[in-house]
N, C-alpha and C positions, 0 to 999 in steps of 0.2 A: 320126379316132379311132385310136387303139392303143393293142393289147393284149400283153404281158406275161404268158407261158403260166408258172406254174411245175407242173414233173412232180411227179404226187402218188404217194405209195407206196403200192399195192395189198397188205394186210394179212394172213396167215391167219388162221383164227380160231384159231390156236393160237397165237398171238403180243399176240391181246388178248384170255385169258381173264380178266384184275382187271377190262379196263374193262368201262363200264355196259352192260350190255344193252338195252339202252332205244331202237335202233333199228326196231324193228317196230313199226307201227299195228298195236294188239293187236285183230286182229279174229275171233279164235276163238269161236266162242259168242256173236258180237254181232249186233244187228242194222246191215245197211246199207240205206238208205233209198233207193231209186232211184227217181228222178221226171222223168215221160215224159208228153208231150205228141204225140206219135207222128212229131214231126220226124225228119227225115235225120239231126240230132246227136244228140236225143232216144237216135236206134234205135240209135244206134255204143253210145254210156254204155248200152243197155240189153245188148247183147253183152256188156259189160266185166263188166258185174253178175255174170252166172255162173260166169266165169273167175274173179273174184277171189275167189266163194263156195267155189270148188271148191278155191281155191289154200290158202285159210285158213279153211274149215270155217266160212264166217260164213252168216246169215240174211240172206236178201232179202227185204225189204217193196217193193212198187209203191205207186207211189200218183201219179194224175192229180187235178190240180185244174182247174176249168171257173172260167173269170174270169168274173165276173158284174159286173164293172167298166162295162160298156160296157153295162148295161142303162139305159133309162133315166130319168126322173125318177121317185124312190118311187111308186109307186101309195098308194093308204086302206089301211087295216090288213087290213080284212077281205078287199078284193081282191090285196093279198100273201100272206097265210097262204094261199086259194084258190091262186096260182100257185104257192107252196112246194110244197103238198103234189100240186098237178099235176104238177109238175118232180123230184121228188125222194120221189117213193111209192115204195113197198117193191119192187113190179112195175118202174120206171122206175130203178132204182138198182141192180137186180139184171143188166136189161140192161147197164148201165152197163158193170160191173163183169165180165160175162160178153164184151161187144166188147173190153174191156181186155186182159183175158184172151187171149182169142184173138187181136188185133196182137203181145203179147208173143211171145207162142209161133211166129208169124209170123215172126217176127225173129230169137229164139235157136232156131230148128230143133226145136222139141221141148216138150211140154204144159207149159205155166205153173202149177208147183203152189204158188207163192208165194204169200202173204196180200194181199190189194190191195183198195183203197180208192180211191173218185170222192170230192173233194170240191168244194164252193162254196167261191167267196170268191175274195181275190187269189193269187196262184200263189205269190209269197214268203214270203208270212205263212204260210199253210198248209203249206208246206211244212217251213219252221221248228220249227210247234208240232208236226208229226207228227213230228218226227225228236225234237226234245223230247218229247214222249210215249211215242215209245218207246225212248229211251236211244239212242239209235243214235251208232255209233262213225265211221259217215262218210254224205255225201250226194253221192249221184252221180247228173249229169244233164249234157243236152245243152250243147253250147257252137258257138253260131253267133256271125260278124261283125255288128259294129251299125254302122252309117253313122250320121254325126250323125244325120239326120234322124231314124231309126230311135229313137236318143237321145234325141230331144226328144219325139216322140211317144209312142213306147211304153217299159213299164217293162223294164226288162231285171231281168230275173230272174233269172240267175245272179247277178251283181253284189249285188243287195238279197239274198239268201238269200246270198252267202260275207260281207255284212257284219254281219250277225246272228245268223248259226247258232253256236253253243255246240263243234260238232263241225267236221272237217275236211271239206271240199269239193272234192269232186274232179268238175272242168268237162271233159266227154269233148270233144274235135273231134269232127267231122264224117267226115273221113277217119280216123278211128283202127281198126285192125283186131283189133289185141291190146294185152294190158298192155304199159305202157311199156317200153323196156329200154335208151334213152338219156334221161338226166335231170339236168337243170340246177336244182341247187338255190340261189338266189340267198341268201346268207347276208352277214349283218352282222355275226353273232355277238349277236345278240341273243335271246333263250329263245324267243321265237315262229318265228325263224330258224330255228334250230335244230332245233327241234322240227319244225317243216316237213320239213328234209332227214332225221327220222329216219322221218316219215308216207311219205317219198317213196318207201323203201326198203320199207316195208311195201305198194306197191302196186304193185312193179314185178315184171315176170316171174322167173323163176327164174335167170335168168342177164342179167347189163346191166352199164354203167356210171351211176356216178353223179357230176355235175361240183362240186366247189361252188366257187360264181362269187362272190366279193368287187368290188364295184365301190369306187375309192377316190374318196376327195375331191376336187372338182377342184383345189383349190388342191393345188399340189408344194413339197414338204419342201427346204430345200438338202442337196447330197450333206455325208453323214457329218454331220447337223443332228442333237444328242440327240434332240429328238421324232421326227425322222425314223430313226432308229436305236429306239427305243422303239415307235413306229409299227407298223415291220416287224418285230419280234420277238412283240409283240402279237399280230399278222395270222398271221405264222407258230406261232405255241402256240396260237394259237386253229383254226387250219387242223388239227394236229396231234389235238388230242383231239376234234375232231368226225369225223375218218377213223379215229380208232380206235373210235369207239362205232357207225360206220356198218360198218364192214368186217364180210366174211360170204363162205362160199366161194362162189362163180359170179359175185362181184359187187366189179368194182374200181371204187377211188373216187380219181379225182383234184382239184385245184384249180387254181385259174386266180384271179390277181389283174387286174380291169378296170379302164383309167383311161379316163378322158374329158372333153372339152371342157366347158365352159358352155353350148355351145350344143346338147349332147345330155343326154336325161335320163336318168336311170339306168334303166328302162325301156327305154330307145331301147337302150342300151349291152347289155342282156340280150341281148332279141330279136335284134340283129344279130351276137353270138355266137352265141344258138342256131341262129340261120340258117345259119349257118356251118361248124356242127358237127353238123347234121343233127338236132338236139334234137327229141325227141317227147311230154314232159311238163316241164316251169318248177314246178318249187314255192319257195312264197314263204310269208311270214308277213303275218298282217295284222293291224296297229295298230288300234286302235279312236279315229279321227277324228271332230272334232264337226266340223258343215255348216261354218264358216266356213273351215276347217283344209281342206278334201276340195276346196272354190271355190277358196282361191288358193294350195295346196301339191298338188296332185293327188295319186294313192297310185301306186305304182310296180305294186303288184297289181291294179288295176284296169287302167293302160294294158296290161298284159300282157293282162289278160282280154278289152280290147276290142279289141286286136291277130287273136283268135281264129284265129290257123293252126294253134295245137298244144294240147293239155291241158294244164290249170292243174288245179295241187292247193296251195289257199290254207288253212291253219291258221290259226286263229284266235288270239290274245293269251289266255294262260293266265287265266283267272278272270275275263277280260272276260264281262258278262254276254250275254244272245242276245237 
């Protein structure tokens, strides 16, 4: 594989007062939904939650769900409603919600006065419908590695909740200490692209870079080929007015055009940039795939996700429903 850096122009913001401003995830006033299982990645995204509360004045909701998946074959009606309401009384929910509590606080240093919620069911769906219910402008939770087997057996739940959620998703590592402030926003130039690298600037620390990574086709243009002239002028105006709607003082944004083989995926070609360049957050955009599309085209944001060394922050397709 090789790569093809080109130097991107770092912008004042007195030099794009027309363009849009529409690079910040508007999280002022909003809710951000953070969901904790009380993992090792779990607790890192639960650190991140306050930092970014505190960075953009947003609301933090908790919320744990207890899979009830693995119980199992239904019991009679009457001996269900008995285990509901032995499971889930007012007394046994309040603990619930009170040990919640207290691991939070465990974790970010300091009393958990957030609103927080235990619920049943499966850990994607519920987490979904709570971020839908409460408007929430982003969903932040842990991001561990899955090995096959891990995949075949159990549900991965980041993945199911960034394919469904309505809002952006931001998958903390394990090792993440603070907000990002090196960031690889993989762009196509396509509106979920894009939009992603504008989410990615709204969660990064106060001072960073942000890269955006073009990977091209593998087939190569002939030199001085109209489409290949057409091609790169495209790439380049399109590179152009996504660093002027990202640019912001403390924060330079370059680009970088990727080629590669057939025999790596565009995926492949991210991660071994970001490896490279010491990248601490990959945002990407994500299509909305039917099953047979996801079986024999895979999604470039999902192998990033199950790659799991760094945080992904995956935006969802404009209007795509949840």
């Amino acid at each position: 594989m090789t790569t093809r850096a080109v130097p991107g122009e770092t912008k004042s913001a007195s030099k794009t007062e027309s363009a849009p401003q529409s690079y910040q995830l508007e999280l002022r006033g909003r809710v951000v939904l953070l969901a904790t299982d009380g993992s090792p990645a779990a607790q890192a995204a639960t650190r991140m939650a306050p930092a970014l509360a505190a960075r953009h004045h947003a609301l933090v909701h908790a919320v744990r769900v207890i899979d009830t998946r693995p119980a199992p074959i239904p019991p009679s009606l009457d001996l269900g409603l008995a285990m509901a309401d032995a499971t889930t009384g007012d007394a046994v929910q309040e603990r619930q919600v009170r040990d919640l509590r207290d691991a939070i606080a465990s974790t970010i240093g300091q009393p958990c006065d957030w609103p927080v919620r235990v619920l049943l069911g499966t850990p994607a769906s519920e987490i979904v419908k709570e971020a839908t219910h409460l408007g929430a402008a982003l969903v932040i939770l842990g991001l561990r590695r899955h090995g096959r087997l891990d995949r075949a057996i159990h549900d991965e739940t980041v993945l199911s909740v960034m394919q469904t959620s309505g809002c952006p998703v931001l998958a903390v590592a394990q090792d993440a200490a603070d907000l990002p402030t090196r960031v690889l926003a993989a762009l196509d130039f396509s509106v979920a692209s894009q939009e992603a690298a504008r989410a990615a600037c709204g969660v990064m620390g106060a001072k960073g870079s942000i890269v955006l990574a073009y990977v091209s086709p593998p087939m190569d243009y002939l030199p001085g080929d109209g489409e290949s002239v057409i091609h790169e002028l495209g790439v380049k105006a399109g590179f152009e007015r996504c660093a002027a709607e990202l640019a912001r003082p403390g924060v330079s944004v370059d680009h970088v055009v990727l080629h590669h083989e057939l025999s790596h995926t565009v995926a492949n070609v991210l991660l071994e940039y970001a490896d490279g360049v010491h990248i601490d957050l990959i945002a990407a955009g994500s299509g909305r795939h039917n099953r047979v599309e996801r079986w024999m085209l895979g999604s470039v944001s999902t192998d990033i996700v199950r790659d799991g060394h760094r945080s992904v922050l995956i935006v969802p397709q404009r209007g795509a429903p949840g």
